[in-house]
Phi, psi and omega in degrees: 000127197262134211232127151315142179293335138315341167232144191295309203214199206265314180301323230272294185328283171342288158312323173277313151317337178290302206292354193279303195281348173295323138344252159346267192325335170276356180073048155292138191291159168281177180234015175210156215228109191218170146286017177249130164294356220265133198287301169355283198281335182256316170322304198255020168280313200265011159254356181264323150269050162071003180286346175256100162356075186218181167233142137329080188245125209242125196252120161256162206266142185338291196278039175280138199253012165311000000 
């Protein structure tokens, strides 16, 4: 599997399409125009060209003694 250049890794990828297409399935519009009906398959086209938004967030842990 070839990773859009905005994502690190595989899991990352993964999530944010799951979460794009759980989108999509509530009846959010797609951002790209495609034949497939399929939520999945339009989720991971529209993170691969970079259409979906996301961030980073790096959780520091409760007890850090800084």
């Amino acid at each position: 599997m070839e990773l859009p250049n905005n994502i690190d890794s595989k899991f990352r990828y993964i999530l944010i399409s799951a979460k794009r297409a759980r989108q999509l399935q509530s009846g959010v519009r797609p951002l790209v125009q495609t034949q497939t009906k399929r939520a999945t398959k339009i989720a991971q086209q529209e993170v691969s060209a970079g259409l979906i938004p996301f961030e980073i967030v790096e959780v520091k842990p409760e007890n850090d003694s800084d």
